[in-house]
C-alpha positions as CSV (number, residue, x, y, z in Angstrom):
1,X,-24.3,3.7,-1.2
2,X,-20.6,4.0,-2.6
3,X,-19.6,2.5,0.5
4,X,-21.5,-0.2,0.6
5,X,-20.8,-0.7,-2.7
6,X,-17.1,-0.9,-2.3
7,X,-17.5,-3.3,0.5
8,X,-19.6,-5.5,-1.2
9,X,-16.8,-5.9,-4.2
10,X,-14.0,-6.0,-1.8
11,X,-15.2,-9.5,-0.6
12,X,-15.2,-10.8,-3.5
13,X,9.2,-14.2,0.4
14,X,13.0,-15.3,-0.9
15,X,16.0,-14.6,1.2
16,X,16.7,-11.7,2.7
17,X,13.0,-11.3,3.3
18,X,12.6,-10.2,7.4
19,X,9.0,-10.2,8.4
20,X,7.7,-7.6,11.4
21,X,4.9,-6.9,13.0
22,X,3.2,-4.2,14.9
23,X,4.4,-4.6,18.3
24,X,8.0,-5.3,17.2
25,X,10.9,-3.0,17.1
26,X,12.1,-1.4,14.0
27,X,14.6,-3.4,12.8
28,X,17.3,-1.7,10.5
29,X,17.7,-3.7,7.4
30,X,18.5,-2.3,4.2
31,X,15.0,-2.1,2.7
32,X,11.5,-2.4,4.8
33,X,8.3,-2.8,2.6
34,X,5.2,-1.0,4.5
35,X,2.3,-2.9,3.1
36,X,-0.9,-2.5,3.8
37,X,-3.8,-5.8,2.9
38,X,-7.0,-5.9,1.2
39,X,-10.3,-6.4,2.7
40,X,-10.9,-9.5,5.0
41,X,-7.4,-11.0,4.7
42,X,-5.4,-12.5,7.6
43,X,-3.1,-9.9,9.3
44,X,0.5,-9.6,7.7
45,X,1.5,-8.1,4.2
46,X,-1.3,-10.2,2.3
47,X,-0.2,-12.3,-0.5
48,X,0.1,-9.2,-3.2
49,X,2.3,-7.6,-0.1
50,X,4.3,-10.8,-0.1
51,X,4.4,-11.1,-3.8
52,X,5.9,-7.7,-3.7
53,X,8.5,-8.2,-1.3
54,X,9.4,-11.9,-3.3
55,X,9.8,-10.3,-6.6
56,X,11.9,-7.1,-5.1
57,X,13.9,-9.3,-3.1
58,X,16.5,-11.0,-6.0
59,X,16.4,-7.4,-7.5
60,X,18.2,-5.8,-4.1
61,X,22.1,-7.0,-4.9
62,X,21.9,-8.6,-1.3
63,X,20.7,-6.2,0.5
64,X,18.7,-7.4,3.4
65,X,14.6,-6.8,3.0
66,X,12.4,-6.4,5.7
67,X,8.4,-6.2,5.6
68,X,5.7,-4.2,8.0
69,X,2.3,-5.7,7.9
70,X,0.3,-2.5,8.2
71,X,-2.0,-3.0,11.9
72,X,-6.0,-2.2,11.0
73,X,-8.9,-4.2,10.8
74,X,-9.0,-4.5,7.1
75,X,-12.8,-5.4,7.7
76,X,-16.1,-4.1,6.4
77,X,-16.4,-0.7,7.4
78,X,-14.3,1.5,5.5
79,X,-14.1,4.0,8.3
80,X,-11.6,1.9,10.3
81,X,-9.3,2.0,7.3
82,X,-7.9,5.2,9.0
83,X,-6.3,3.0,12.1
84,X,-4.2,1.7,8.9
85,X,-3.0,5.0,7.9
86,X,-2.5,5.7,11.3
87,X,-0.6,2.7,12.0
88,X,1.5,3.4,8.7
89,X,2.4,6.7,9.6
90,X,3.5,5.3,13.2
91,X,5.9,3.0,12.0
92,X,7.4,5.2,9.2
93,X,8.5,8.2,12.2
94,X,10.3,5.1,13.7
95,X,11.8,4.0,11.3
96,X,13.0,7.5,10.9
97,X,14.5,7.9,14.0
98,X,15.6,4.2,14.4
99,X,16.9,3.1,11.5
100,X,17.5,6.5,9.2
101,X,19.4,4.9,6.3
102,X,16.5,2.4,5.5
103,X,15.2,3.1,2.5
104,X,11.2,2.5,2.7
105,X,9.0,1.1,0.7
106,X,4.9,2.0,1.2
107,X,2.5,-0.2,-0.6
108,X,-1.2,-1.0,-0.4
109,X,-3.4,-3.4,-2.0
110,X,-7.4,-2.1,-2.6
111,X,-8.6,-1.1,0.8
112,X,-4.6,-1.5,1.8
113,X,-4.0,0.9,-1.4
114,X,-6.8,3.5,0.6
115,X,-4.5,3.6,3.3
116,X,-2.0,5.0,1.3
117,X,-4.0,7.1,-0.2
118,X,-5.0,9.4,3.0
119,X,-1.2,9.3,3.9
120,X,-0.8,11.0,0.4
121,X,-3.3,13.1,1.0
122,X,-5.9,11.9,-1.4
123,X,-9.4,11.0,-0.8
124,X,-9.4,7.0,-1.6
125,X,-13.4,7.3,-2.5
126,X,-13.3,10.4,-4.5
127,X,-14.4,14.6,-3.8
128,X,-17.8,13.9,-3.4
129,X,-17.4,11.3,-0.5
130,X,-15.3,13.6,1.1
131,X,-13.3,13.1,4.0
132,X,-15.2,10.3,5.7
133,X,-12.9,7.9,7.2
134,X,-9.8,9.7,6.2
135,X,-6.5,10.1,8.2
136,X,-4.1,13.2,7.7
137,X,-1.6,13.1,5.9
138,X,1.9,12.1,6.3
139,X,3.6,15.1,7.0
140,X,6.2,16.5,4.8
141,X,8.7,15.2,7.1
142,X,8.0,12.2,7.5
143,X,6.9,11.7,3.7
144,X,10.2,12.4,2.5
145,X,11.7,9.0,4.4
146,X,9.5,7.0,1.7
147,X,12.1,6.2,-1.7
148,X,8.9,4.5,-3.6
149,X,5.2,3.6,-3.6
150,X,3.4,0.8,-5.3
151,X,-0.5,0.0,-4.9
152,X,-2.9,-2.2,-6.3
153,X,-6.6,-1.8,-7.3
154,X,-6.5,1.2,-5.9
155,X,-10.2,3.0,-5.4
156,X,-9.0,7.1,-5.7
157,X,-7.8,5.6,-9.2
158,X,-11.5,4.9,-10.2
159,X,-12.0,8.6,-9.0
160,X,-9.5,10.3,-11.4
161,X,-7.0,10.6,-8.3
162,X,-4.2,7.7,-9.1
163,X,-0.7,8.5,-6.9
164,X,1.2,8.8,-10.1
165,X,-0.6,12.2,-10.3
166,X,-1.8,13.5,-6.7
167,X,-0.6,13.7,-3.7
168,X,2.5,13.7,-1.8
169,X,3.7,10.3,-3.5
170,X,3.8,11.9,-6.8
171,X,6.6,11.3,-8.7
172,X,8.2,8.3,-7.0
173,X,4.5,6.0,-7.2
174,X,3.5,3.4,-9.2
175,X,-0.4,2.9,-9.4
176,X,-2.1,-0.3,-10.9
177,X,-5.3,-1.4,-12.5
178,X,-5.8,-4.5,-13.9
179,X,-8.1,-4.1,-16.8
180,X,-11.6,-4.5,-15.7
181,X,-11.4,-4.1,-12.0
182,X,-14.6,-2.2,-10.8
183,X,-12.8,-1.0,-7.7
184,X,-10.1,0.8,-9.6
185,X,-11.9,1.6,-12.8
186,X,-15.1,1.7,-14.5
187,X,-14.8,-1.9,-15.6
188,X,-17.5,-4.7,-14.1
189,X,-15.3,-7.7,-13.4
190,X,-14.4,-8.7,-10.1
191,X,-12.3,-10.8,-10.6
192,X,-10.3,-8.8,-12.0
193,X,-9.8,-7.6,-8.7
194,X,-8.6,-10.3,-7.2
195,X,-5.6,-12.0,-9.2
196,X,-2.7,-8.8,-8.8
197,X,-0.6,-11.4,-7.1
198,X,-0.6,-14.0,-9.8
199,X,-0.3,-10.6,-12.3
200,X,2.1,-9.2,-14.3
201,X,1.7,-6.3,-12.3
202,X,3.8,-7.7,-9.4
203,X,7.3,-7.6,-11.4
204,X,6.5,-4.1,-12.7
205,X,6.1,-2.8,-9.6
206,X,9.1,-5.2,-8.5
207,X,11.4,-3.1,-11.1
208,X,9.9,0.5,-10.3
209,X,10.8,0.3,-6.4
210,X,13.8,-1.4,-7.2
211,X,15.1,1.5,-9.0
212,X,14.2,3.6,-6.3
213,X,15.6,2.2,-3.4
């Protein structure tokens, strides 16, 4: 029922900005933004992904940005949301080994924010769902390559497990809710859910990475 629950709700760049996609080759730019998208949008970043990288860009001193559109379905069924984290994981080792002095960014927006959540090792719908359609975690290793973390309506949030707090992320994350989203909190407005790209949200998260990187 929680499942079907949180799929039902679900429905409802600048210079310097490099896009890349799955089957590409790492390429070594200063920054690289890992971004996983929300439920049923087009493959790529997403537009809170792309918000992201537009607001971080002007903050980088002219330092060249690149962005990773996370490879999954970001469908229905919450148990492909794995193949994100697996994707994820995939192109952070590369990046380690190809292009070691990028400093990288990991980000997720609501089902895109669960895929971060398995690679921190936190379950994205809370103890009691358990492990269903989870991914391990990013190894210790290969966590240590990522300088910050942002997500967005994220659902372990809703579960008393937000990244600022659990997880191998904690520390050097940034977790957001907008005030009354259902998916992230208790609240009952879903479009509240909807609008993190038009939000105030996007320049705070903007500031924190930039910080980090």
């Amino acid at each position: 029922m929680i499942l079907a629950c949180f799929a039902v709700v679900l429905a409802a760049g600048t210079a310097l900005i490099t896009p890349a996609v799955s089957s590409a080759q790492p390429q070594c730019t200063d920054v690289e933004i890992v971004f996983a998208r929300g439920t049923s949008e087009p493959a790529g970043i997403g537009r809170v992904g792309q918000a992201l990288a537009d607001a971080l860009a002007p903050q980088l001193g002219g330092r060249t940005l690149g962005t990773y559109g996370v490879n999954y379905p970001a469908g229905y069924d919450f148990l492909t949301t794995a193949d994100g984290a697996n994707d994820a994981a995939a192109r952070i080792n590369a990046m380690a080994q190809q292009c070691p002095a990028t400093r990288i960014v990991l980000g997720g927006y609501s089902q895109g924010a669960a895929v971060v959540d398995m690679l921190a090792g936190v379950p994205p719908l809370g103890n009691r769902i358990g492990d269903i359609g989870s991914a391990p975690p990013l190894p210790a290793g290969s966590a240590g390559n990522v300088a910050a973390v942002a997500v967005f309506g994220n659902p372990a949030t809703k579960f008393g497990n937000p990244l600022t707090a659990r997880g191998s992320f904690a520390g050097r994350s940034i977790d957001l809710c907008s005030d009354g989203d259902p998916i992230c909190s208790d609240g009952r407005n879903p479009f509240a859910h909807t609008r993190y790209e038009s939000s105030g949200f996007i320049s705070q998260a903007a500031g924190f990475v930039a910080a980090r990187v």
